[in-house]
MARKOLPA-816220 format. One record per residue (C-alpha): x, y, z; residue in three letters. Coordinates in nm, 2 decimals, decimal comma. Each point is the difference from the previous one (the first is absolute). Last residue first. Example, Ala and Ser with C-alpha at 12.3 -4.5 7.8 and 13.67 -1.06 7.14 Angstrom:
BEGIN
        x        y        z   res
     1,37    -0,11     0,71   SER
    -0,14    -0,34     0,07   ALA
END
This chain:
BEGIN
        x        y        z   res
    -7,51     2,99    -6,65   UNK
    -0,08     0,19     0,36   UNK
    -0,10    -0,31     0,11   UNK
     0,30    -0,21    -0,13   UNK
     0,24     0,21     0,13   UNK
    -0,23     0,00     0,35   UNK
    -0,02    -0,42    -0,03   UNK
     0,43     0,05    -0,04   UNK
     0,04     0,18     0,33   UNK
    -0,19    -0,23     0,23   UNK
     0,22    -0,26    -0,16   UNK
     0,30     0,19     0,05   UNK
    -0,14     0,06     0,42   UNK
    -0,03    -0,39     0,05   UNK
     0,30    -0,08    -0,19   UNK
     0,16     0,27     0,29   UNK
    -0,05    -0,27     0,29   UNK
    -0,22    -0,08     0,28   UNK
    -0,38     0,05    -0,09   UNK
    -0,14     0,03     0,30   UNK
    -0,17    -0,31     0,17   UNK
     0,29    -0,05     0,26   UNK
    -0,14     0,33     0,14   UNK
    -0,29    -0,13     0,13   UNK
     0,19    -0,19     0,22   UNK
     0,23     0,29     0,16   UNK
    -0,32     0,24     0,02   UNK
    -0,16    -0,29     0,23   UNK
     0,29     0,00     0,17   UNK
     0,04     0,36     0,07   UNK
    -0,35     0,02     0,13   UNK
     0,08    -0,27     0,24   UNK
     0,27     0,20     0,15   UNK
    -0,14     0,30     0,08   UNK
    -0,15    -0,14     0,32   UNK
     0,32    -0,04     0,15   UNK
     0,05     0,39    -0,09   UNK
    -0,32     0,01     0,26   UNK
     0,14    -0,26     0,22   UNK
     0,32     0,18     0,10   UNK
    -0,24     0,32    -0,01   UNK
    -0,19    -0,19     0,32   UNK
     0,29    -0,16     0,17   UNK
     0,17     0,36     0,07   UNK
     0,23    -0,10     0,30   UNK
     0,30    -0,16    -0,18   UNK
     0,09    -0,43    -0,04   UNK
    -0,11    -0,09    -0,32   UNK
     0,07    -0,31    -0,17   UNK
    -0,31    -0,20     0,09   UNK
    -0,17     0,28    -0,19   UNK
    -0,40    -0,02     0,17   UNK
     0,13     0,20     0,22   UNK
    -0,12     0,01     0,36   UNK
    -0,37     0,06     0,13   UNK
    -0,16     0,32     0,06   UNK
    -0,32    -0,09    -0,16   UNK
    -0,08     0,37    -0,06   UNK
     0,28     0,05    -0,18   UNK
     0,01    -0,30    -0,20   UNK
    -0,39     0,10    -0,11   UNK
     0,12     0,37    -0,07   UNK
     0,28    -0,14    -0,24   UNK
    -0,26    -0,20    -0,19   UNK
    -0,24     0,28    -0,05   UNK
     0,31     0,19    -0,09   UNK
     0,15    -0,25    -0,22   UNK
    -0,40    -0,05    -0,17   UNK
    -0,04     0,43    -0,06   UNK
     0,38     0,06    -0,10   UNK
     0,04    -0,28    -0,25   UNK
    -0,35     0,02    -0,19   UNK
     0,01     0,34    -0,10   UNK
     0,40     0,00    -0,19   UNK
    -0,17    -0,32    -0,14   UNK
    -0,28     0,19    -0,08   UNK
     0,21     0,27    -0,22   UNK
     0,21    -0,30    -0,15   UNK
    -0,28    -0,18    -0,14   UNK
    -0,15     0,31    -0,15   UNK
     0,33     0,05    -0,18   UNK
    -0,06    -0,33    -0,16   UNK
    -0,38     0,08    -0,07   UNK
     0,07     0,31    -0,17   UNK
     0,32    -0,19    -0,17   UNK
    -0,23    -0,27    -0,12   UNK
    -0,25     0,26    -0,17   UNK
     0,26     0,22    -0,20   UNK
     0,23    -0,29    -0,06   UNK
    -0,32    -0,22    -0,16   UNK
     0,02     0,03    -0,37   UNK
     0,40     0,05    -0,02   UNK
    -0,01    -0,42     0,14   UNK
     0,12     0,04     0,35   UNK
     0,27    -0,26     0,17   UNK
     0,26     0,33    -0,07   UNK
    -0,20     0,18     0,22   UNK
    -0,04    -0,16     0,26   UNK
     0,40    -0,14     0,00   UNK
     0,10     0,41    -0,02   UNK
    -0,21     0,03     0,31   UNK
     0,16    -0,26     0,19   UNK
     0,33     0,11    -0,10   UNK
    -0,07     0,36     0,10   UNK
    -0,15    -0,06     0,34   UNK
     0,24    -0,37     0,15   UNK
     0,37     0,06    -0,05   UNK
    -0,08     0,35     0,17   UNK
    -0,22    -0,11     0,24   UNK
     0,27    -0,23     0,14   UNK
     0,28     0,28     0,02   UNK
    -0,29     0,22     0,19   UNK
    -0,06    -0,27     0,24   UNK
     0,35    -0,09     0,05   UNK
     0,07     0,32     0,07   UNK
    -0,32    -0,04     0,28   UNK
     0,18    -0,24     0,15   UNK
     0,33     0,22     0,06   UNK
    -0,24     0,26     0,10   UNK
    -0,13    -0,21     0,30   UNK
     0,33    -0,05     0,12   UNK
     0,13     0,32     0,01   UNK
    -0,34     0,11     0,16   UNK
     0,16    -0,24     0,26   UNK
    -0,19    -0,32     0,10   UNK
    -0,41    -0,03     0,12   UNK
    -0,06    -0,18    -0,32   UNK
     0,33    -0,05    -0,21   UNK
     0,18    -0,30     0,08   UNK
    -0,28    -0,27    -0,07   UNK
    -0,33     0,17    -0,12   UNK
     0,23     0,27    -0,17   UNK
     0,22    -0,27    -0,18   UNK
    -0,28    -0,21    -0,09   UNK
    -0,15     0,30    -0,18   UNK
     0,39     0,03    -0,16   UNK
     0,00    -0,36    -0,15   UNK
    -0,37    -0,05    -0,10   UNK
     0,11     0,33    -0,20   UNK
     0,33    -0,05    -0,12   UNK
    -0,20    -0,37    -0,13   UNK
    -0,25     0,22    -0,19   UNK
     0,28     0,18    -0,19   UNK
     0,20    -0,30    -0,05   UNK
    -0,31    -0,16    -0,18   UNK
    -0,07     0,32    -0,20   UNK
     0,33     0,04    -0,13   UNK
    -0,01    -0,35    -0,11   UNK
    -0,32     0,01    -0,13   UNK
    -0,02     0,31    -0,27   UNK
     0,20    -0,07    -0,22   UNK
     0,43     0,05    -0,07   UNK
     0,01     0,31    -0,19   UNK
    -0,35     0,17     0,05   UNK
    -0,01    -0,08     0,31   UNK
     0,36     0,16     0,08   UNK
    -0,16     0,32    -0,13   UNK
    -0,23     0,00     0,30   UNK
     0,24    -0,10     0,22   UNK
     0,21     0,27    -0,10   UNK
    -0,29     0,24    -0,02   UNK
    -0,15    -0,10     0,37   UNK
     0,36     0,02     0,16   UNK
     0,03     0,40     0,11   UNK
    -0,34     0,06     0,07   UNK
    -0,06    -0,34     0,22   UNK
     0,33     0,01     0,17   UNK
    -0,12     0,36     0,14   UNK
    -0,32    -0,11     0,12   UNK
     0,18    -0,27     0,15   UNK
     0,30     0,23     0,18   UNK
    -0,29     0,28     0,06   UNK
    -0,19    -0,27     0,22   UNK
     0,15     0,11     0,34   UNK
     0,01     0,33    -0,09   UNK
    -0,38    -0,02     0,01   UNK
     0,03    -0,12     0,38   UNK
     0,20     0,30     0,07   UNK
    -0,26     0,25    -0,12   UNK
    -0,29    -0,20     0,15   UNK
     0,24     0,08     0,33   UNK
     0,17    -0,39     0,13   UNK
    -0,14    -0,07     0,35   UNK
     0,17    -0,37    -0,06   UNK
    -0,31    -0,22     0,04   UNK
    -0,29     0,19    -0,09   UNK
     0,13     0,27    -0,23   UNK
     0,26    -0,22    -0,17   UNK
    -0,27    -0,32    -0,03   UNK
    -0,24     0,27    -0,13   UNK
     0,25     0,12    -0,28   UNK
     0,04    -0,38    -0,10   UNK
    -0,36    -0,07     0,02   UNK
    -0,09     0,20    -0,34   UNK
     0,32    -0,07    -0,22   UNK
    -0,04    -0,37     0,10   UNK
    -0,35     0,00    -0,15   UNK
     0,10     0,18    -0,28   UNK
     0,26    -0,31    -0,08   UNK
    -0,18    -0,30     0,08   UNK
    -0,37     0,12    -0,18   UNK
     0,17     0,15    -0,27   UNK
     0,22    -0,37    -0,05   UNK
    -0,35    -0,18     0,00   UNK
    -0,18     0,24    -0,25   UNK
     0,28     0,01    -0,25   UNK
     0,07    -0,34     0,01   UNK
    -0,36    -0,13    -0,06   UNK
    -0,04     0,23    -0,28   UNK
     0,37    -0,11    -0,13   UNK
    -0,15    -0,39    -0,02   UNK
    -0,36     0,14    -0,12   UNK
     0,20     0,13    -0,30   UNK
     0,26    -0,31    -0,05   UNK
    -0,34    -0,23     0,04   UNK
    -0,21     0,18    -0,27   UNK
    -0,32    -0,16     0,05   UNK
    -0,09     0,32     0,22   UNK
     0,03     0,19    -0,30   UNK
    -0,21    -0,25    -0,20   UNK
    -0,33     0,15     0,16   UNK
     0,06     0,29    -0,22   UNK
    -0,06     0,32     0,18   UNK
    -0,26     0,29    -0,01   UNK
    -0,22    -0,26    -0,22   UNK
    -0,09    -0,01    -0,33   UNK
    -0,22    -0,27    -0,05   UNK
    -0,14    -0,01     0,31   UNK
    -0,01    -0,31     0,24   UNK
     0,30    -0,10     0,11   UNK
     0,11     0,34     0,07   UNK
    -0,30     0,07     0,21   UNK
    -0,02    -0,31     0,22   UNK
     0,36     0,11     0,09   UNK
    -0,13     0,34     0,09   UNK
    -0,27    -0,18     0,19   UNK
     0,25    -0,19     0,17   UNK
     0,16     0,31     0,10   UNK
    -0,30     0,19     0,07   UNK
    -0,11    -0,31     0,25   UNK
     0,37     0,01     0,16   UNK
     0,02     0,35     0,07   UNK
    -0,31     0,00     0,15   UNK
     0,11    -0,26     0,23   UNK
     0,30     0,17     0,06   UNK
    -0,22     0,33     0,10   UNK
    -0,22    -0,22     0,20   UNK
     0,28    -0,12     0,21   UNK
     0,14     0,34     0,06   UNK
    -0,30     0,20     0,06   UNK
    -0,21    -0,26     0,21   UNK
     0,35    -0,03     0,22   UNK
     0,19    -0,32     0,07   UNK
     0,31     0,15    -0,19   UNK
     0,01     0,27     0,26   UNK
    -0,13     0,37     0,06   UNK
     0,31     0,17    -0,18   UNK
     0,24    -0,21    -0,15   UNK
    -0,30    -0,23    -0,12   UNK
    -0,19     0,32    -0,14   UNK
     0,28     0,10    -0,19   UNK
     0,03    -0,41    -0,14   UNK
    -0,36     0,00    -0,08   UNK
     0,05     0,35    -0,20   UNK
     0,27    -0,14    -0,17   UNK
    -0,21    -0,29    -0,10   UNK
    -0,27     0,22    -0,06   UNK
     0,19     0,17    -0,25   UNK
     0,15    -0,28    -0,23   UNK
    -0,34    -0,19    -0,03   UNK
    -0,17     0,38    -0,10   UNK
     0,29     0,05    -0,22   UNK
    -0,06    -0,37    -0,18   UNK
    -0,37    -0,01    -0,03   UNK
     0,03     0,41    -0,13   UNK
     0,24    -0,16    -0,28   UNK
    -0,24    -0,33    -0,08   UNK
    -0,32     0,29    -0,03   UNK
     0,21     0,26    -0,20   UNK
     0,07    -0,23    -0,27   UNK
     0,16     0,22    -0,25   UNK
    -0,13    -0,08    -0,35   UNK
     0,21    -0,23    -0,30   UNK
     0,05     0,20    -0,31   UNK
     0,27     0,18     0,06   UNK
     0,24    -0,28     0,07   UNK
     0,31     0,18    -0,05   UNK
    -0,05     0,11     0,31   UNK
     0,07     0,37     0,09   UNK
     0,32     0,25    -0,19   UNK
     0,26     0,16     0,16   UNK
     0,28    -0,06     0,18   UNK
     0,11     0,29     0,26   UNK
     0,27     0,23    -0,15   UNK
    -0,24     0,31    -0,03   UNK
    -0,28    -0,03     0,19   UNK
     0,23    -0,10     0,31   UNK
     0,21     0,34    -0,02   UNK
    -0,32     0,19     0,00   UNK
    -0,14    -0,17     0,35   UNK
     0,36     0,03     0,13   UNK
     0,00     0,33     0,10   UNK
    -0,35    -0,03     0,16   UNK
     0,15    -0,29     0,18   UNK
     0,26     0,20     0,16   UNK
    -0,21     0,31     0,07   UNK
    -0,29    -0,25     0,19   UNK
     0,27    -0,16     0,16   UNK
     0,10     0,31     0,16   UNK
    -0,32     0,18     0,08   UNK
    -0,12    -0,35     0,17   UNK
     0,34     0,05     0,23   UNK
    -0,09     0,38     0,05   UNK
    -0,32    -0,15     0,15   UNK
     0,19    -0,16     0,31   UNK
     0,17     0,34     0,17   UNK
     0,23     0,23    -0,14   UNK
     0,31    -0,07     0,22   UNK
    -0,10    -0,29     0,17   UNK
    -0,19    -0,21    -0,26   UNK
     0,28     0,10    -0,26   UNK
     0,30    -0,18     0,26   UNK
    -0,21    -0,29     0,10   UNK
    -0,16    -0,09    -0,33   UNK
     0,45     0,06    -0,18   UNK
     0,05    -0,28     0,20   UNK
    -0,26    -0,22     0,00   UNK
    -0,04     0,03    -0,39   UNK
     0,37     0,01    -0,07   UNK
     0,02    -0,42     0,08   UNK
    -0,34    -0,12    -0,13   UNK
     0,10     0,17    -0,27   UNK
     0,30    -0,10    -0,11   UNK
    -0,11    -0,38     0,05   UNK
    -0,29     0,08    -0,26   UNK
     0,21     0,20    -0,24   UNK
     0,25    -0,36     0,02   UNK
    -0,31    -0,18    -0,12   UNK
    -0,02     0,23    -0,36   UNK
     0,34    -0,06    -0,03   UNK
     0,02    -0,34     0,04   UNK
    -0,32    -0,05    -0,24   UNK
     0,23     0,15    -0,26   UNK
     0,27    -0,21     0,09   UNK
    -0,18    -0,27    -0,03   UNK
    -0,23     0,07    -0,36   UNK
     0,28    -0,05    -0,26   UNK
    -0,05    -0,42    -0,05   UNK
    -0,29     0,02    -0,07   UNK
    -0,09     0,34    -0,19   UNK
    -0,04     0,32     0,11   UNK
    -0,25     0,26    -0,03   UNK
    -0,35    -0,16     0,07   UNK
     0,14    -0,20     0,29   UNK
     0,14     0,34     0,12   UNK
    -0,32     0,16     0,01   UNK
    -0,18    -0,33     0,13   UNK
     0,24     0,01     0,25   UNK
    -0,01     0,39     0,11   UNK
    -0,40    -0,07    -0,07   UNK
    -0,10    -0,13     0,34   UNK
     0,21     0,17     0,21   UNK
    -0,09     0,36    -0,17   UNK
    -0,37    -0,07    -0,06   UNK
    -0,08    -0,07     0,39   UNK
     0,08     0,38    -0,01   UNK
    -0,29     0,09    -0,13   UNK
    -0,25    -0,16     0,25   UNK
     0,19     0,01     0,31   UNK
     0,03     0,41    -0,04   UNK
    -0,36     0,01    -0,01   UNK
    -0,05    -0,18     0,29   UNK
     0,28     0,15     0,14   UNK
    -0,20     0,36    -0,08   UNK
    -0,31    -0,13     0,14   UNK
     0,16    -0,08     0,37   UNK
     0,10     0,35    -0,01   UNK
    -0,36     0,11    -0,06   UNK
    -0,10    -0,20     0,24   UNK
     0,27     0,14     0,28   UNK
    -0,13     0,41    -0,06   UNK
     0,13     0,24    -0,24   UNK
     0,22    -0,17    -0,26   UNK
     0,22     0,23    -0,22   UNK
     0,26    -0,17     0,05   UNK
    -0,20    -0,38    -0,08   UNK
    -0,21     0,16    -0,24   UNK
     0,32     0,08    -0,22   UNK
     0,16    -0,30     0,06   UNK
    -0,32    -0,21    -0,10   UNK
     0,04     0,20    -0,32   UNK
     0,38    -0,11    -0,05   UNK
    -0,09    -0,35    -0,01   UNK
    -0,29     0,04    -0,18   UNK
     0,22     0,16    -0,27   UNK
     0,31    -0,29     0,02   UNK
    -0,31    -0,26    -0,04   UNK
    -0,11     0,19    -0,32   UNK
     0,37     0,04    -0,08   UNK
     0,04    -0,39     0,05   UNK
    -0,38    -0,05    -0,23   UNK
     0,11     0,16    -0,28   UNK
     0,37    -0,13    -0,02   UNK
    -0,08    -0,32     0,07   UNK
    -0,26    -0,05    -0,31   UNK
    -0,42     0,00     0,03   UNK
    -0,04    -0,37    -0,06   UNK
     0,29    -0,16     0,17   UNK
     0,04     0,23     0,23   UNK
    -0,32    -0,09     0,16   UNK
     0,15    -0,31     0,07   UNK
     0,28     0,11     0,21   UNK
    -0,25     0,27     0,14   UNK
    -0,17    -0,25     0,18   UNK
     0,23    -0,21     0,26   UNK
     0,11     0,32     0,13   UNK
    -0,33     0,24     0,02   UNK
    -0,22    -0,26     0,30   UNK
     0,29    -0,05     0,22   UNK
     0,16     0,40    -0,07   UNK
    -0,36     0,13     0,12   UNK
     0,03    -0,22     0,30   UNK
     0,31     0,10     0,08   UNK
    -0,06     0,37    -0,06   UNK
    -0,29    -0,03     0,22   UNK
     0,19    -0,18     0,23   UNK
     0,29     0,25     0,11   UNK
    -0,22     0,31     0,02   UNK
    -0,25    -0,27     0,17   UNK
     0,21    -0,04     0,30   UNK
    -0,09     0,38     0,10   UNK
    -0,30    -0,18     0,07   UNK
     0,06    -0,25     0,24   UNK
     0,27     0,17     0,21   UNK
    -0,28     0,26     0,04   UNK
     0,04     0,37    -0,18   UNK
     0,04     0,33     0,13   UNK
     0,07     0,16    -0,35   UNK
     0,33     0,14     0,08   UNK
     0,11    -0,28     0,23   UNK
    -0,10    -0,27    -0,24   UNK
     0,23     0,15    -0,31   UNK
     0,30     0,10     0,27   UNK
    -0,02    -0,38     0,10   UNK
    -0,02    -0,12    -0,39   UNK
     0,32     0,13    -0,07   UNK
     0,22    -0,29    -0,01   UNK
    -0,25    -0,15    -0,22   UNK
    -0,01     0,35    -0,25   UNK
     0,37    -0,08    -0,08   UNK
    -0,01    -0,37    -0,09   UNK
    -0,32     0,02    -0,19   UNK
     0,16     0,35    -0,20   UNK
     0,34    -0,19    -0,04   UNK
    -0,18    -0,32    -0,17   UNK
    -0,17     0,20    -0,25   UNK
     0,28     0,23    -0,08   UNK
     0,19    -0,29    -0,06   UNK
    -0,21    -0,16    -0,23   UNK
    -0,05     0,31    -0,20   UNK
     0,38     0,03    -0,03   UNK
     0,04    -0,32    -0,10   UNK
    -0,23    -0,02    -0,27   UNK
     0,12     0,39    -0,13   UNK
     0,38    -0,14     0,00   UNK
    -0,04    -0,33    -0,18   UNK
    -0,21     0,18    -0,27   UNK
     0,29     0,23     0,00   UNK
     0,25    -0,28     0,00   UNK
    -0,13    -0,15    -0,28   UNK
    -0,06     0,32    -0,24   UNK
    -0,22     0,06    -0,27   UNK
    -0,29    -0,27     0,12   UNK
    -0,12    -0,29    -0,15   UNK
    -0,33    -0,08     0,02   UNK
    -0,08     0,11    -0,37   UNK
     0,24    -0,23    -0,14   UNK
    -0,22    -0,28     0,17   UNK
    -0,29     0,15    -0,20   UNK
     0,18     0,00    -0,32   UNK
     0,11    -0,34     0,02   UNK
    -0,35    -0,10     0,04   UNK
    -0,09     0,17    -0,30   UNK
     0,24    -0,18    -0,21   UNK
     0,29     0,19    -0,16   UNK
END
């Protein structure tokens, strides 16, 4: 047996649906702790006395520290193995947990998400790379399903079960609980995680091109925080993007001009994987966007409770959980275009739905769209992601799924921060809908899920590039055979 073979032997782990369980599981556990501690965030500013403004940093220094960690710990996987650098991620994760209950004054609570943002950016972008490493072509859907289903899980439990622990024990004993869930799963991981780093041992880690990229990735957030809060036109959000544009050019500079650089520069040759980039980011934008102004359109308009309004968009979370590993698995089978397509056209459907019939209309209404919105998403995560990383030769999964996931992480930035800016602008022009259709008395959120609309299309266009039937997934198949051989 060849050395190679050896080393993918290696990744393997014991059991499946163990591996499976722990990747899930620590997705999960990330996703319920953001959605719990947001709903908290009130109880967090009125212990420490803090301004609007700052106690918005507990949310965006964990953004931020997620921007920069996501798009690079895909690659570093590649040279230090998954399993090594997920538990590391799973331990920083914890430790910001522990500062974060134990934290004495706002800063030091605002250091704890930091750190917290920092390690568990590992767990979204290495579930796929994990799973990648696993599975073959052809086997990887439903896995992907599963793992996206822990996501839509979560962001349903984690309001809930914030509200009820923040008001019987207060908002630390929710950093206590995460922190004993992921400290359970930290040995767990070590053992059925793949192990093993890059095969290619002998080329260096290009920290320069890999700081270039984070740094482009976090002052783009940054710009787009800043843009939400004092305006797009301000020094601090337009000099952030134009930072973020010079590091990103010079991190293109960078992997065009180093011999071993943090990325090959034929990874965004690969049309199929800059297709499903493209896809990801666009339908992330659309679909956390309309998560964010749904709950304000039910507060505003109808008088909904933020309890009510989140029981509005149970049905899509809901959708999301249950369908994501059948349309994951049904990738696998049929390709990944088709049920992308009619995923992306439920969408443009149902955000036309809510700027038509559902703006300003019955809750009912409104969670009707929103179904749709979940049942789109569904056709669209794990698919999407199963078409990234089957488009991957094994030499670059760990560094194109970091940037892949990245993609998704600032899409889910980008919606919220330019809708809002937009929404603000209809409001304060008080003029009628832009919808010719719509006849209600919320014109400005009939415009923002207008607004959605051209993100959608974009995704639908880009999407024709994917590879579009099962020969494209054999083939991938066959060149890792051969590989391995």
């Amino acid at each position: 047996m060849s050395a190679g073979s050896e080393a993918l032997r290696a990744e393997k782990p014991t059991s499946t649906r163990l591996f499976l369980a722990v990747v899930a599981s620590s997705v999960f556990v990330t996703v319920l702790t953001a959605t719990m501690i947001n709903v908290l965030i009130p109880l967090m500013r009125a212990e420490f006395g803090a301004s609007s403004a700052q106690v918005g940093w507990v949310v965006t220094g964990y953004s931020l520290a997620y921007a920069i960690g996501v798009p690079l710990y895909g690659r570093i996987s590649d040279f230090f193995g998954v399993r090594r650098v997920f538990s590391v991620g799973l331990l920083g994760f914890a430790a910001g947990g522990v500062i974060c209950a134990l934290a004495p004054s706002f800063a030091v609570l605002v250091l704890g998400r930091i750190v917290q943002g920092v390690g568990g950016a590992a767990v979204p972008a290495l579930a796929s790379v994990a799973v990648a490493k696993v599975l073959p072509p052809g086997q990887r859907g439903g896995a992907l399903g599963v793992v996206a289903s822990s996501v839509g899980i979560g962001a349903v439990v984690g309001p809930v079960v914030g509200g009820a622990v923040g008001q019987l024990f207060g908002w630390r004993a929710l950093f206590v609980g995460s922190l004993v869930l992921m400290l359970a799963l930290i040995p767990i991981a070590r053992r059925v995680l793949p192990n093993g780093g890059s095969r290619e041992d002998e080329r260096s880690f290009d920290l320069i091109g890999g700081a270039l990229l984070g740094l482009a990735a976090g002052l783009f957030l940054f710009g787009i925080t800043q843009g939400q809060v004092e305006g797009f036109t301000s020094f601090s959000s337009w000099g952030s993007f134009l930072g973020a544009a010079l590091a990103a050019s010079g991190f293109v500079w960078r992997i065009n001009g180093v011999p071993n650089p943090f990325v090959s520069p034929d990874l965004f040759e690969n049309r199929a994987y800059v297709a499903a980039v493209i896809v990801g980011f666009f339908s992330m934008l659309a679909n956390l966007s309309a998560i964010v102004f749904v709950p304000l359109l039910l507060i505003e308009m109808n008088g909904l409770s933020p309890a009510a309004a989140g029981l509005v968009l149970t049905p899509g979370a809901a959708a999301l959980a249950i369908l994501s590993p059948m349309t994951g698995g049904l990738s696998d089978r049929i390709g990944v275009r088709l049920p992308i397509l009619a995923g992306l056209a439920v969408m443009v459907f149902s955000v036309l739905f809510l700027s038509t019939s559902g703006a300003g209309a019955s809750p009912v209404m409104v969670s009707v769209g929103m179904l749709g919105m979940g049942i789109g998403f569904a056709f669209i995560q794990s698919p999407v992601t199963n078409a990234a990383t089957n488009a991957l030769p094994e030499s670059e999964v760990g560094a194109g799924m970091g940037i892949f996931a990245g993609a998704f992480f600032l899409g889910a930035g980008t919606g919220p921060a330019f809708i809002g800016a937009f929404l603000a602008a209809r409001e304060e022009a008080g003029a009628g809908a832009i919808n010719p259709l719509y006849t209600l008395d919320a014109a400005p959120f009939s415009d923002a899920f207008l607004a959605m609309v051209p993100a959608l299309i974009i995704a639908l266009i880009a999407a024709f590039g994917l590879r579009g039937n099962f020969e494209g997934n054999r083939q991938s198949e066959r060149s890792g055979k051969e590989s391995a051989r």
